[in-house]
C-alpha positions as CSV (number, residue, x, y, z in Angstrom):
1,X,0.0,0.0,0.0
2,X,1.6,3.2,-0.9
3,X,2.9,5.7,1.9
4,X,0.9,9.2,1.8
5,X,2.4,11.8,4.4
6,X,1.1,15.6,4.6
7,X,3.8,17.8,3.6
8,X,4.4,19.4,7.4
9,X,5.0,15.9,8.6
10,X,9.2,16.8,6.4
11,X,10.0,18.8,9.6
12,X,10.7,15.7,11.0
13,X,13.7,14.4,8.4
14,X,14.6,11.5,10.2
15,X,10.9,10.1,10.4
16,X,10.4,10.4,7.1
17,X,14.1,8.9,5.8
18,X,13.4,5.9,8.3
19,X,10.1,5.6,6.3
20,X,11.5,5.7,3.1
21,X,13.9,3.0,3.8
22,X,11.6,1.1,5.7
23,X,8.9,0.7,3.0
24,X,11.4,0.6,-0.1
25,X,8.7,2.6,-2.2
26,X,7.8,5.8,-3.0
27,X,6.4,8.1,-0.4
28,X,3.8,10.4,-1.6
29,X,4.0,14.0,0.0
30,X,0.7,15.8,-0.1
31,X,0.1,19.3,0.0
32,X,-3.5,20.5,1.1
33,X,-4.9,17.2,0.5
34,X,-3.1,17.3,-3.4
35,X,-0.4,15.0,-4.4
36,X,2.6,17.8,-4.7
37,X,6.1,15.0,-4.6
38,X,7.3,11.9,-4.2
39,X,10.2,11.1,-2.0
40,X,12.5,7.6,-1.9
41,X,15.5,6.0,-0.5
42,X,18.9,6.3,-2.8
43,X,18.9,2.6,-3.0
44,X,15.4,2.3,-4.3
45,X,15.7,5.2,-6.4
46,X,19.0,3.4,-8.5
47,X,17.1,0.4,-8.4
48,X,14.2,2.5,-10.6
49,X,16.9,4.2,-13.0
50,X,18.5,0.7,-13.7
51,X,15.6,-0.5,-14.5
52,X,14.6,2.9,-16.4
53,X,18.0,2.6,-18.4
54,X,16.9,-0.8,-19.5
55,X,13.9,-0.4,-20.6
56,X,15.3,2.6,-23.1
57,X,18.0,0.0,-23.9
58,X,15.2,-2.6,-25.0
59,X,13.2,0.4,-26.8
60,X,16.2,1.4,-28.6
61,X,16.8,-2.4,-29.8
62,X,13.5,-2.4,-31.0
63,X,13.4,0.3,-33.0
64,X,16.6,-1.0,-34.7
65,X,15.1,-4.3,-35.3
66,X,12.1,-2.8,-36.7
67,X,14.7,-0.6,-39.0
68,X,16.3,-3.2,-39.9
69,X,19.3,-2.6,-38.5
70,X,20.1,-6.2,-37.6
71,X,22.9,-8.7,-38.1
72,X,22.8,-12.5,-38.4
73,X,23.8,-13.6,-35.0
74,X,26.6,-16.1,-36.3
75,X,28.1,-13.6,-38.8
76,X,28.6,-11.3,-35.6
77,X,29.8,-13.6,-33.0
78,X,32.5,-14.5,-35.8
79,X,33.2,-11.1,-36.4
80,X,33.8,-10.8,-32.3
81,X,36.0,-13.7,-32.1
82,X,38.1,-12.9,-35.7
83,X,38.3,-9.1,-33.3
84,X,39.5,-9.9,-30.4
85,X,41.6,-13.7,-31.6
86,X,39.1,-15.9,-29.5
């Protein structure tokens, strides 16, 4: 269940960066009665942008594919190995 805190409760840092470690989510900060921002712990935050970062990787990969930008998979893993004398 996600964790919904008014905004005057961020007086009290060490509260709220307990809670955001403890819950490993998002916090929701709300602002007379409004979503206004979203806090989270570091470790959960690069656990969102690695995931971010892959899913632009697997974007980009499609778009490639559906350009045609492709290679057969045993003419490349040739090229590797003739590259690098494996």
């Amino acid at each position: 269940m996600p964790q919904i805190i008014p905004i005057k409760d961020l007086k009290d840092t060490v509260h709220v960066s307990e809670l955001c470690h403890r819950v490993n989510e998002p916090v929701y900060i709300t602002k007379n009665g409004y979503g206004d921002m979203v806090l989270m712990s570091m470790d959960y935050y690069e656990a969102v942008r690695k995931k971010w970062e892959l899913y632009a990787d697997l974007e980009r990969s499609e778009e490639q594919i559906a350009q045609g930008k492709t290679k057969d998979a045993r003419e490349a893993l040739t090229a590797v190995r003739k590259k690098y004398g494996l």
